[in-house]
KOLLUM-890524 format. One line per 5 residues: number of its first residue (from 1); their letters; for each residue x, y, z of N, C-alpha, C. Coordinates in steps of 0.1 Angstrom, whole numbers. Layout:
N
NUM = A = X:Y:Z:X:Y:Z:X:Y:Z | ...
END
This chain:
412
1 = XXXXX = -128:-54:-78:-127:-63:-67:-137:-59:-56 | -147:-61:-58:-158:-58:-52:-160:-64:-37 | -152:-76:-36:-151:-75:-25:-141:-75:-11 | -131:-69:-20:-123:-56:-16:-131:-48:-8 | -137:-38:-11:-145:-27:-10:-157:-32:2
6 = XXXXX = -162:-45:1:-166:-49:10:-162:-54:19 | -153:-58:19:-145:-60:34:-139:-48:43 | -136:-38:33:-130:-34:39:-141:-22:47 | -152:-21:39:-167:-13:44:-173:-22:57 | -173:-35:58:-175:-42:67:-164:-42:79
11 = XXXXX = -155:-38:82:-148:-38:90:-148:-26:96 | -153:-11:89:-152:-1:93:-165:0:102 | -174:-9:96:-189:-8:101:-184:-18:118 | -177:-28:115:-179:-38:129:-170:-27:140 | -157:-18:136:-155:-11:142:-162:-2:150
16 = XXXXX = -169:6:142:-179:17:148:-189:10:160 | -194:-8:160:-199:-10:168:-190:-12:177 | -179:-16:181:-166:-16:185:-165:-6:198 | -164:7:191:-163:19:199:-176:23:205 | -184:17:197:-201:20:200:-203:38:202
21 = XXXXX = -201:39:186:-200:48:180:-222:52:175 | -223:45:174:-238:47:175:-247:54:189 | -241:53:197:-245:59:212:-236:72:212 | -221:68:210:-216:84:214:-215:95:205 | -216:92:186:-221:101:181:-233:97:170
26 = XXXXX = -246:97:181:-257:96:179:-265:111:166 | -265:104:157:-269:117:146:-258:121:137 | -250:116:136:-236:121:133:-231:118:121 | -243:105:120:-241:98:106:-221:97:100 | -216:91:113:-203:95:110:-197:81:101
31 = XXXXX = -204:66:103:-200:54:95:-206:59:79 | -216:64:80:-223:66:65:-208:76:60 | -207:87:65:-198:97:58:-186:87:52 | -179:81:60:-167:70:54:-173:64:45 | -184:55:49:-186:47:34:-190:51:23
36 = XXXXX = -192:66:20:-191:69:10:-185:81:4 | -172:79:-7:-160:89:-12:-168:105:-12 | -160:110:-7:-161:125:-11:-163:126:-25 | -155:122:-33:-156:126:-52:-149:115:-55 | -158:111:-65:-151:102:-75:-155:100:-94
41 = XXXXX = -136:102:-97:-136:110:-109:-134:101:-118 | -143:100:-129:-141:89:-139:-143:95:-154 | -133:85:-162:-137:97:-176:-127:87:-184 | -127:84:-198:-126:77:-203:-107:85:-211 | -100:80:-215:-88:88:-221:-84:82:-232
46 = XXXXX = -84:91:-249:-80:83:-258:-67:85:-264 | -61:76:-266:-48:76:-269:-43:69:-280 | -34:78:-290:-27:75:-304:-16:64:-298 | -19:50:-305:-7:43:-300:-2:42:-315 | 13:35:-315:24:41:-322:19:33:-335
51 = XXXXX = 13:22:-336:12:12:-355:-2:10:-351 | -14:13:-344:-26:10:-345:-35:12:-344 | -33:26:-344:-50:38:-343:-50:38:-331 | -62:43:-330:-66:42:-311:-70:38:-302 | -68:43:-290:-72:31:-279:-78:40:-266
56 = XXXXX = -91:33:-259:-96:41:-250:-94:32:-238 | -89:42:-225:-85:38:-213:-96:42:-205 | -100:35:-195:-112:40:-184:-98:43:-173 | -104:55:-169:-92:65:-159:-104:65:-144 | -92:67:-136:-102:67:-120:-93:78:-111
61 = XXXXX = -97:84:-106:-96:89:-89:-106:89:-81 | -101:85:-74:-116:83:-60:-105:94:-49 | -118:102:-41:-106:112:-35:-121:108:-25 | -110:95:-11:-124:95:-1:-121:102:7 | -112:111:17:-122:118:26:-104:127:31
66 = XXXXX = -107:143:30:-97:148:35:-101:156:49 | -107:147:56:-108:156:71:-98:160:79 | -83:149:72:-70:151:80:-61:157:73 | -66:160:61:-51:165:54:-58:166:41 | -46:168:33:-49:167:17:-51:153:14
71 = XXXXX = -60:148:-2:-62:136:-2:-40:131:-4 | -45:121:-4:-31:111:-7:-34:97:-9 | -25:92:-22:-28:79:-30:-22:73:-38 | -19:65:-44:-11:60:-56:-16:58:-65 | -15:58:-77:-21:55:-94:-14:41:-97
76 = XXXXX = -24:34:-94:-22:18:-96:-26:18:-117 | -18:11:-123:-22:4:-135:-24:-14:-138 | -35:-15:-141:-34:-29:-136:-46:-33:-146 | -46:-41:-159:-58:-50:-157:-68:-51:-155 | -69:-55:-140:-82:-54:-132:-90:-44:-125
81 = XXXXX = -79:-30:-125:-86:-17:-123:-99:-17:-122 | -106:-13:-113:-122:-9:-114:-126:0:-105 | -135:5:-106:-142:16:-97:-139:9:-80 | -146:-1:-77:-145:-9:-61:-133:-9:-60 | -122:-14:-66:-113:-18:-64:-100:0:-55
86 = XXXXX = -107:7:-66:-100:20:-63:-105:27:-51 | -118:26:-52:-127:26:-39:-123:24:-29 | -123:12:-25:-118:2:-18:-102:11:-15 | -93:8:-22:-79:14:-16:-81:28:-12 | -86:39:-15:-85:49:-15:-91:48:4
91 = XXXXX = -103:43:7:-109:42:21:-95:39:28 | -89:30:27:-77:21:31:-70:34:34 | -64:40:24:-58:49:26:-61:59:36 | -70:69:35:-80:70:48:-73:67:64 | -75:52:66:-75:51:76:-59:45:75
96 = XXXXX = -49:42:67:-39:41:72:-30:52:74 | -33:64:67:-27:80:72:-31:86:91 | -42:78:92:-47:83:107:-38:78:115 | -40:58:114:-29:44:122:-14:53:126 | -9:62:110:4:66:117:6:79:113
101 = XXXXX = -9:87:121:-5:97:121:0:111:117 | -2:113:99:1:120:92:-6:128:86 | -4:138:82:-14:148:79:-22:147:65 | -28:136:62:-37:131:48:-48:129:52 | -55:127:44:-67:119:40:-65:106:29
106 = XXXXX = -74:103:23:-69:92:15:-77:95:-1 | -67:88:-5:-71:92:-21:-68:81:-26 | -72:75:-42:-67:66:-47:-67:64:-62 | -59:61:-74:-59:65:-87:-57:52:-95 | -63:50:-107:-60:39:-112:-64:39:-128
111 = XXXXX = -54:33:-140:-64:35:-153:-62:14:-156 | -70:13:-162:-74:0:-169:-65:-3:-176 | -51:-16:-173:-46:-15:-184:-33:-24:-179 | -30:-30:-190:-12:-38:-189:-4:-27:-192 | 7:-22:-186:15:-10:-186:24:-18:-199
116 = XXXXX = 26:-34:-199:36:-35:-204:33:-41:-217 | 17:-34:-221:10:-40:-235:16:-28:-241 | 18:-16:-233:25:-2:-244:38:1:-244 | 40:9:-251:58:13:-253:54:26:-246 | 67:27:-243:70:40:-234:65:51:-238
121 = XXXXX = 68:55:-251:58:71:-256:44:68:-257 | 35:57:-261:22:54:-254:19:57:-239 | 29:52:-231:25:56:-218:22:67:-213 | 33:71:-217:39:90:-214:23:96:-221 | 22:92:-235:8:101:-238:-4:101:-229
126 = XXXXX = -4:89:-224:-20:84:-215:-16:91:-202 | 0:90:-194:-1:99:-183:-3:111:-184 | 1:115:-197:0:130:-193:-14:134:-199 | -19:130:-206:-34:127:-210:-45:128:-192 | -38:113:-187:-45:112:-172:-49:121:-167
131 = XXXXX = -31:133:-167:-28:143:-155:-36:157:-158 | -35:160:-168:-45:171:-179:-57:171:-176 | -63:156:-173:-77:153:-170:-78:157:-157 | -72:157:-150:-71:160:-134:-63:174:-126 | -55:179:-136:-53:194:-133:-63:201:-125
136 = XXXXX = -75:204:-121:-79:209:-116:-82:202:-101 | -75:194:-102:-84:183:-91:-69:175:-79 | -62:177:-89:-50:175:-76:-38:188:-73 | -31:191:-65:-20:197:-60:-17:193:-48 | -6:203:-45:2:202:-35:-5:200:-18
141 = XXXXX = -17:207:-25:-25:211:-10:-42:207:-12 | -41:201:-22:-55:189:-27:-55:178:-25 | -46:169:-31:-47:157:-41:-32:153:-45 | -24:147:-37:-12:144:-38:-12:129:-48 | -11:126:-57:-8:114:-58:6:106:-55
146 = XXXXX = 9:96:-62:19:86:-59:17:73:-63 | 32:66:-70:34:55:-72:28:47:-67 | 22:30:-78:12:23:-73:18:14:-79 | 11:-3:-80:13:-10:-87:13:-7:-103 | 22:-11:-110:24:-9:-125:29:5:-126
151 = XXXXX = 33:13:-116:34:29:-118:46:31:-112 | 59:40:-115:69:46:-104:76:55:-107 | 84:62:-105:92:75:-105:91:82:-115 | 93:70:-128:90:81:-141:82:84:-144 | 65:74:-141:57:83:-144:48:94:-131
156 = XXXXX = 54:95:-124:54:102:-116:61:118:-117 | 74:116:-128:80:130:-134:73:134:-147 | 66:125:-153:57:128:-162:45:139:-159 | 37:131:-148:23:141:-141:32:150:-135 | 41:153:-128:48:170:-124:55:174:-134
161 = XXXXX = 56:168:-148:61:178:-158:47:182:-168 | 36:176:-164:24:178:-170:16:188:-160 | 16:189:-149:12:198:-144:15:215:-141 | 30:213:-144:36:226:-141:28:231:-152 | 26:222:-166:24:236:-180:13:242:-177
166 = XXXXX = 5:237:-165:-9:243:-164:-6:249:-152 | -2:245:-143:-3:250:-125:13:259:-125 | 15:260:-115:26:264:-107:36:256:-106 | 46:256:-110:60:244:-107:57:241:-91 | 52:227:-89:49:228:-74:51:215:-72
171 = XXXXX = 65:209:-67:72:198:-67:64:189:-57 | 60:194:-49:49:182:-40:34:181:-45 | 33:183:-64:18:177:-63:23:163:-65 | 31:155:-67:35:143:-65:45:137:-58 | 44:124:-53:56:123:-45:56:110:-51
176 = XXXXX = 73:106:-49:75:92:-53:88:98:-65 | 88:108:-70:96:114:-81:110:112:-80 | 115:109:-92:129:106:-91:137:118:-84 | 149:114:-77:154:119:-66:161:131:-74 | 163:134:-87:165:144:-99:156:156:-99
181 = XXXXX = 146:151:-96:135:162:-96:125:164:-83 | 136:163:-72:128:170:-59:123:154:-52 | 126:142:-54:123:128:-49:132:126:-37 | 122:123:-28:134:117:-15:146:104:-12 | 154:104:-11:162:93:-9:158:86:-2
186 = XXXXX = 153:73:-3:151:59:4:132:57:3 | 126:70:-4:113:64:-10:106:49:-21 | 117:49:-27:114:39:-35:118:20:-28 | 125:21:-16:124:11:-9:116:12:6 | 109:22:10:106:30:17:90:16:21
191 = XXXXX = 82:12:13:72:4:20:81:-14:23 | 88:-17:14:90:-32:17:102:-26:30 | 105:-20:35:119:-20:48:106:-10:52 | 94:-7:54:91:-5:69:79:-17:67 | 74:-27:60:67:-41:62:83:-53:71
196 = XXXXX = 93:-52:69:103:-58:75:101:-48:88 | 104:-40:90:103:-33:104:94:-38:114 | 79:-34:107:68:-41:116:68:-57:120 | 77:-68:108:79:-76:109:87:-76:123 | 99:-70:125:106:-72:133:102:-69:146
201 = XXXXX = 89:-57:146:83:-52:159:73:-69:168 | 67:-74:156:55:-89:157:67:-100:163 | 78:-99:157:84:-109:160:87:-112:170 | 92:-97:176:98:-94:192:88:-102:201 | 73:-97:197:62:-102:210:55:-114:205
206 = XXXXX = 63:-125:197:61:-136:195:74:-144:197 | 81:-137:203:93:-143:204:104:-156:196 | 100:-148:180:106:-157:172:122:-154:174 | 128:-163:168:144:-159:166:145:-169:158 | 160:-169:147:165:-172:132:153:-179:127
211 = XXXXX = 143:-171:123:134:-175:119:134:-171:99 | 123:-178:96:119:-177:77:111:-174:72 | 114:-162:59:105:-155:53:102:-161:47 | 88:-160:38:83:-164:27:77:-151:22 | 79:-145:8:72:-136:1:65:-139:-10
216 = XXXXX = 52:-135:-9:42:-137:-19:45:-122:-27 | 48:-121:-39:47:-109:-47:61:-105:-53 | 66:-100:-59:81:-98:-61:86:-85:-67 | 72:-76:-71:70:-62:-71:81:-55:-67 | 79:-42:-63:85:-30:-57:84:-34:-43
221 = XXXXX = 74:-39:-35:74:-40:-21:82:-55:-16 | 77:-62:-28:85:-78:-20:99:-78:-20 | 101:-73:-35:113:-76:-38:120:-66:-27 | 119:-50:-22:130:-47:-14:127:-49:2 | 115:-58:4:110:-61:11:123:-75:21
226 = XXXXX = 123:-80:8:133:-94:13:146:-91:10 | 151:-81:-3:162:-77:4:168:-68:17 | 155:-66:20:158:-58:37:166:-70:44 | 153:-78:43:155:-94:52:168:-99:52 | 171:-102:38:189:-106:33:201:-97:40
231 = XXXXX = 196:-85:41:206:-73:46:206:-76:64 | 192:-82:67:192:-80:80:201:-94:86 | 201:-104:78:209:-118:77:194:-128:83 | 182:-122:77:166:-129:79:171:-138:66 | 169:-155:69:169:-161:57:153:-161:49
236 = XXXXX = 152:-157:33:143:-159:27:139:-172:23 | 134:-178:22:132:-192:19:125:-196:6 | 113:-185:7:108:-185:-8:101:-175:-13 | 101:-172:-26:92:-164:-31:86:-166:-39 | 74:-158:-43:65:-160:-55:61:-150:-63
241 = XXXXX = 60:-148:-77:51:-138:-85:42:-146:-94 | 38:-135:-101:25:-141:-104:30:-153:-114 | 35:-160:-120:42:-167:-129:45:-178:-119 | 48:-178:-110:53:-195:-98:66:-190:-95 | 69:-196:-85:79:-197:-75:87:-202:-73
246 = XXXXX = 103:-202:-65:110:-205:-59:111:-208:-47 | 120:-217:-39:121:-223:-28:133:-225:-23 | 139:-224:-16:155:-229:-8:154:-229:4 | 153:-242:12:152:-241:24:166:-236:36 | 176:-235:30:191:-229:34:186:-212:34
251 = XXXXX = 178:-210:23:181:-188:25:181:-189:7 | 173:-183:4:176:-175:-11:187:-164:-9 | 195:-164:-22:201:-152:-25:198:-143:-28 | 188:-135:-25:180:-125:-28:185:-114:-38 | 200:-108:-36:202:-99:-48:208:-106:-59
256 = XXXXX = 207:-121:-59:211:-125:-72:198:-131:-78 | 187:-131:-69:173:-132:-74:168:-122:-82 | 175:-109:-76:165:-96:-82:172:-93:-93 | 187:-97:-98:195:-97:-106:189:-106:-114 | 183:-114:-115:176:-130:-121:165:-128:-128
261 = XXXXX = 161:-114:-117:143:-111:-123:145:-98:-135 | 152:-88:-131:155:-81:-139:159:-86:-155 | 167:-95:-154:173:-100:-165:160:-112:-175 | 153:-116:-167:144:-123:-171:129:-123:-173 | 126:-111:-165:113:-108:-157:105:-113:-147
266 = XXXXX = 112:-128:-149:99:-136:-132:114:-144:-119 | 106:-149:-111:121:-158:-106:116:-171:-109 | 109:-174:-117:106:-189:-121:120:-194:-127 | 122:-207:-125:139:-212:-128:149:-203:-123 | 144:-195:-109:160:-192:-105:173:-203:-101
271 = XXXXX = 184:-203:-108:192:-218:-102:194:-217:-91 | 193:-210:-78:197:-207:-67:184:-212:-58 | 174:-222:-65:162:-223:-55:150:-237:-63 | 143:-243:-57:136:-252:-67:120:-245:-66 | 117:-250:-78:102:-245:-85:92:-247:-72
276 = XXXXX = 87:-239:-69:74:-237:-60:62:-234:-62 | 47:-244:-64:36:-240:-68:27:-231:-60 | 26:-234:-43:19:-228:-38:24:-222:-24 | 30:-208:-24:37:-203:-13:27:-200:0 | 14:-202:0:4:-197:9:8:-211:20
281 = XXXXX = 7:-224:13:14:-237:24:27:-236:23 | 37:-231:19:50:-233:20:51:-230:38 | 59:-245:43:67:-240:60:77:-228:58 | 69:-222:69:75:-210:74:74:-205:83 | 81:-191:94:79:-191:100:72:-174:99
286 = XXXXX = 71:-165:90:64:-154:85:59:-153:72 | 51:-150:71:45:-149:55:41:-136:56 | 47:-134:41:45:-119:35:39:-114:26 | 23:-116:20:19:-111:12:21:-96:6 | 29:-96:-4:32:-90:-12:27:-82:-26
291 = XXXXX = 14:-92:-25:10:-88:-44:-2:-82:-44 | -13:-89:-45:-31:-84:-56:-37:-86:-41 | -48:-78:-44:-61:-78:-27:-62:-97:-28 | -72:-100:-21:-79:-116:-17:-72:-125:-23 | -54:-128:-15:-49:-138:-20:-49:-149:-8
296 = XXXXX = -54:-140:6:-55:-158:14:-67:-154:16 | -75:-165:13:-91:-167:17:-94:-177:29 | -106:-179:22:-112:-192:37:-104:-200:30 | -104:-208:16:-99:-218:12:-87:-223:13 | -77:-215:17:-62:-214:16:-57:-213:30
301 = XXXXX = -63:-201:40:-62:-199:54:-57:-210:61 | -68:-221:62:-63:-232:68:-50:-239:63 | -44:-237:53:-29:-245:51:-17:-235:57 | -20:-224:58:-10:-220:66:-1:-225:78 | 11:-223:73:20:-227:82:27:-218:89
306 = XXXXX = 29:-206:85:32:-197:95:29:-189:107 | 34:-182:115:27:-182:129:25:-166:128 | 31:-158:119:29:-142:116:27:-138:103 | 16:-130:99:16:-127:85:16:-113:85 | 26:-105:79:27:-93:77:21:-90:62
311 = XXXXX = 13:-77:59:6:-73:50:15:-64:44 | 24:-68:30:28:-64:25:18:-52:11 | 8:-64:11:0:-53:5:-13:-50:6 | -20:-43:3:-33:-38:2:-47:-51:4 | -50:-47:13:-65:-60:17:-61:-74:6
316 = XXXXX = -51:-81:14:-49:-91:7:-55:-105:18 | -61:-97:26:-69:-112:32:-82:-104:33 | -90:-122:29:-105:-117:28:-110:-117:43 | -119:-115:46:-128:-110:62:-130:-123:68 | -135:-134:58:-135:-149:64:-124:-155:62
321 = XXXXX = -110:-154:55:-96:-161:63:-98:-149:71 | -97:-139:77:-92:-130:91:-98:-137:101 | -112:-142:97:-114:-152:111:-106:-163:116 | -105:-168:100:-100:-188:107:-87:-182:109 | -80:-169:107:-63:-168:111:-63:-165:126
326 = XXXXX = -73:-158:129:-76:-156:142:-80:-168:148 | -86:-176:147:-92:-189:150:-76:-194:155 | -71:-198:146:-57:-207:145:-46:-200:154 | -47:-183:156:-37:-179:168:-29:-175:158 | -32:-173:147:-22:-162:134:-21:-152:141
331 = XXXXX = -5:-144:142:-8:-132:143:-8:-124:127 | -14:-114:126:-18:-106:112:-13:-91:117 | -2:-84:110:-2:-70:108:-7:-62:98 | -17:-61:102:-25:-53:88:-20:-45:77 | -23:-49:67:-25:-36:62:-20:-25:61
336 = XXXXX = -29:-11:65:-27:-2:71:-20:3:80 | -9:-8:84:1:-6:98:12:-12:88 | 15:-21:83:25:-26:76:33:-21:64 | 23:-18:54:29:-14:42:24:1:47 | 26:12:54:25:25:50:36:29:54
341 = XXXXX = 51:24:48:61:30:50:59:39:42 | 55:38:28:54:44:18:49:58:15 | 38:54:21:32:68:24:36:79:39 | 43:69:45:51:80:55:66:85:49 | 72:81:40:83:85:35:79:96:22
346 = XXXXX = 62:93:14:60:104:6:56:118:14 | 54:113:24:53:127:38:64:132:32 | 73:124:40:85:130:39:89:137:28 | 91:132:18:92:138:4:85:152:3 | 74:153:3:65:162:7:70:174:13
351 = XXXXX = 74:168:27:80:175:37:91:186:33 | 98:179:25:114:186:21:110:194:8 | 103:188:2:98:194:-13:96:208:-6 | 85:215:0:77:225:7:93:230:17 | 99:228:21:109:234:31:121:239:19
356 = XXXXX = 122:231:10:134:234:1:151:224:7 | 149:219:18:161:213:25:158:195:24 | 167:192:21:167:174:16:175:168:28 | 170:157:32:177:146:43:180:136:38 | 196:131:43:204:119:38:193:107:42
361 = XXXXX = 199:98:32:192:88:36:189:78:45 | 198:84:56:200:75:70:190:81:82 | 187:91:75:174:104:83:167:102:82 | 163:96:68:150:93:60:147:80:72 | 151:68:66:149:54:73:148:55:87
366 = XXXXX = 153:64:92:154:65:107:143:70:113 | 138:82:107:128:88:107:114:78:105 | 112:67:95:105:59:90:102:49:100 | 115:44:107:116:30:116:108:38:131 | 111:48:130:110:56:146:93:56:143
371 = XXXXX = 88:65:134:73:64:131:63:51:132 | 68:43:123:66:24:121:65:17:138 | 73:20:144:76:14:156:68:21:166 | 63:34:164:55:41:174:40:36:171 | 40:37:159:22:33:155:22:20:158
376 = XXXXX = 32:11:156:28:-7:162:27:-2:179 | 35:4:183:33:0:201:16:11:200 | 15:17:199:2:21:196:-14:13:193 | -9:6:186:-22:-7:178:-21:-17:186 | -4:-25:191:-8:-36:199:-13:-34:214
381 = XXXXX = -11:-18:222:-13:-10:234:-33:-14:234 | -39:-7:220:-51:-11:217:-57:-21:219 | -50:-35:212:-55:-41:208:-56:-53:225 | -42:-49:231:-45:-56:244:-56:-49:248 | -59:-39:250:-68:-26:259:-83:-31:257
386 = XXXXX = -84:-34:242:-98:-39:244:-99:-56:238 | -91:-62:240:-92:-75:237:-98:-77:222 | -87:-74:212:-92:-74:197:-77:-76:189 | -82:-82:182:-68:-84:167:-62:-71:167 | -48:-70:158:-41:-63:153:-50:-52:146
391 = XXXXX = -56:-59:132:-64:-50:128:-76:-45:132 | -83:-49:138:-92:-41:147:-89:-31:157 | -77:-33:157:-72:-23:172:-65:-11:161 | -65:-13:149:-56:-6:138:-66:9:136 | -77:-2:129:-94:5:126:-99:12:135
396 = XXXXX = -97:8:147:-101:17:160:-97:30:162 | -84:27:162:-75:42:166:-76:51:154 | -80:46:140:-78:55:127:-90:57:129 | -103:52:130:-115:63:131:-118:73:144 | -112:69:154:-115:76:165:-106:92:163
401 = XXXXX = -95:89:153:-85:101:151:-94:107:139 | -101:101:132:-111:109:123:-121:111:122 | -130:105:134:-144:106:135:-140:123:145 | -128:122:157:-127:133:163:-126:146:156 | -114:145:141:-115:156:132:-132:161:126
406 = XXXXX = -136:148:126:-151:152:116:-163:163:122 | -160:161:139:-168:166:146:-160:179:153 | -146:177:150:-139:194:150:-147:204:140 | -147:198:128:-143:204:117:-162:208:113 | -171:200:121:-186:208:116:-192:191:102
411 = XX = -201:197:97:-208:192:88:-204:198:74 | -197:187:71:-188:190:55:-201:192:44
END
């Protein structure tokens, strides 16, 4: 997704003029340093599958920049994997560990591939294959990885049962791990309930009330994304995965949706809702992309009906819809402010792994909502201060917190 990678390089760049970062760290070459990864690790992995000989996976880490911390990232499986694409999220990551303040840098991991073209002991070989390839390259105080698209808990016990045979039993070189093996309680709903949180922060200073979700995606983030919503008595109205959609203008039943999708795989023909082709125009009064980068563009932007779009996932608006949503008086929570519950709860995880002492799960969330809620009054504080969008005022504050580290820390 190449132009993933460039949007998201173009934004860091209109930032720096922003701050007018060219005058105050004159020489400093501080935009060049971001736009290009510290290390990026590629290497091909071959793997005995179970009735067909073998099969070669193109493997990635991109480890862009630990001036704040150790890297940190998720191992996406997908298909469409590519070098930009990992690129691209890893920078992301970067700057949404600054937005709320946590001790990372950004990392990002990814292998080429349908998770659900292999059977489970295929998997297991290629992760632990992956993690072998990378033993030298991630730990506790390197290179954290973490659950991604196509990736979660188990194979996340996989790479920490692959790593100990070589390293140190060291329960925070991964986070996201089943709660059996050193995993935090409320991680695994941890980004869709802080994307509803931020929702709830936008909503306040838009003054919506009994207002309607729409979720694009039905993943790990949508799906507990809108069961937050259902929990909170937010009616869902519709949702989508990649397969097409549903619609109920009364409220979806959301855990008998997710009970629908489990049993089926998609929510296409849920009976609780009618078939939906394009949720980008569905009326509404919040839209929640949920799924793959560049799903609202210029082309689509304009049929929006909603008045707030929270970023459920990763650069899922291109640079020209961010204009015409800006044009139109969209508000947009980025990104980088929306979905990093996830990575503030694999803090957390982190956090307890290294102390040895575990928090209930009402600590966890509480802990998450209190963080979430500090970095929005932070971004929107910004964003009035210098008369700029959500996400420009996001980009602002994450490079000024890391251009500051860059010039603590000397010439890397």
């Amino acid at each position: 997704m190449a132009n993933v990678l460039e949007n998201a390089i173009s934004l860091v760049e209109r930032t720096g003029e922003i701050l007018n970062f060219g005058k105050r760290f004159q020489g400093q070459a501080i935009i060049e340093r971001l736009r290009i990864p510290d290390k990026v690790i590629m290497f091909r992995a071959t793997v005995q599958l179970d009735r067909s000989g073998l099969k070669v996976f193109n493997c990635y880490r991109i480890q862009h920049s630990d001036v704040l911390g150790p890297y940190k990232g998720g191992i996406r499986f997908h298909p469409e994997v590519d070098t930009d694409e990992v690129t691209a999220l890893a920078l992301l990551m970067t700057l949404k560990t600054a937005v709320v303040n946590i001790p990372y840098g950004g990392a990002k991991g990814g292998i080429t591939l349908d998770p659900k073209m292999l059977s489970v002991t295929e998997l297991e070989r290629l992760v632990r294959k992956y993690t072998f390839r990378l033993v030298n390259d991630i730990g506790p105080n390197i290179d954290i990885p973490a659950p991604d698209m196509g990736t979660s808990a188990r194979e996340m016990a996989w790479i920490f049962d692959e790593y100990r045979k070589h390293r140190d039993s060291a329960l925070g070189v991964v986070t996201g791990k089943p709660v059996s093996l050193g995993g935090s309680l409320g991680r695994k709903e941890a980004t869709g309930r802080g994307v509803v949180c931020a929702m709830l922060e936008a909503a306040k200073d838009l003054n919506l009330k009994n207002f309607t979700v729409a979720v694009q995606g039905f993943g790990n983030v949508g799906s507990h994304a809108a069961l937050y919503c259902f929990e909170q008595g937010i009616k869902v109205t519709a949702v989508q995965d990649i397969a097409g959609g549903v619609c109920n203008p009364e409220g979806l039943n959301v855990p008998e949706l997710v009970k629908y999708c489990d049993q089926t795989g998609g929510v296409v023909d849920f009976p609780g809702g009618k078939p939906l082709d394009d949720i980008v125009a569905y009326p509404c009064d919040v839209l929640m992309p949920c799924a793959k980068e560049s799903m609202i563009t210029a082309e689509n932007a304009g049929q929006i009906k909603a008045k707030l779009i929270v970023e459920g996932a990763n650069g899922p608006t291109t640079e020209e819809a961010d204009r015409i949503l800006d044009e139109r008086k969209i508000l947009v929570v980025p990104d980088i402010l929306a979905n990093a519950g996830g990575v503030i709860v694999s803090y957390f995880e982190w956090v307890q792994n290294r102390e040895g002492f575990y928090w209930e799960e009402e600590d966890v969330n509480n802990r998450l909502f209190t963080r979430l809620r500090k970095a929005y009054a932070s971004v929107k504080e910004t964003a009035a201060a210098k008369k700029v969008t959500l996400r420009q005022a996001a980009y602002c504050i994450a490079l000024e917190k890391i251009t500051q580290a860059m010039i603590s820390r000397g010439v890397q």
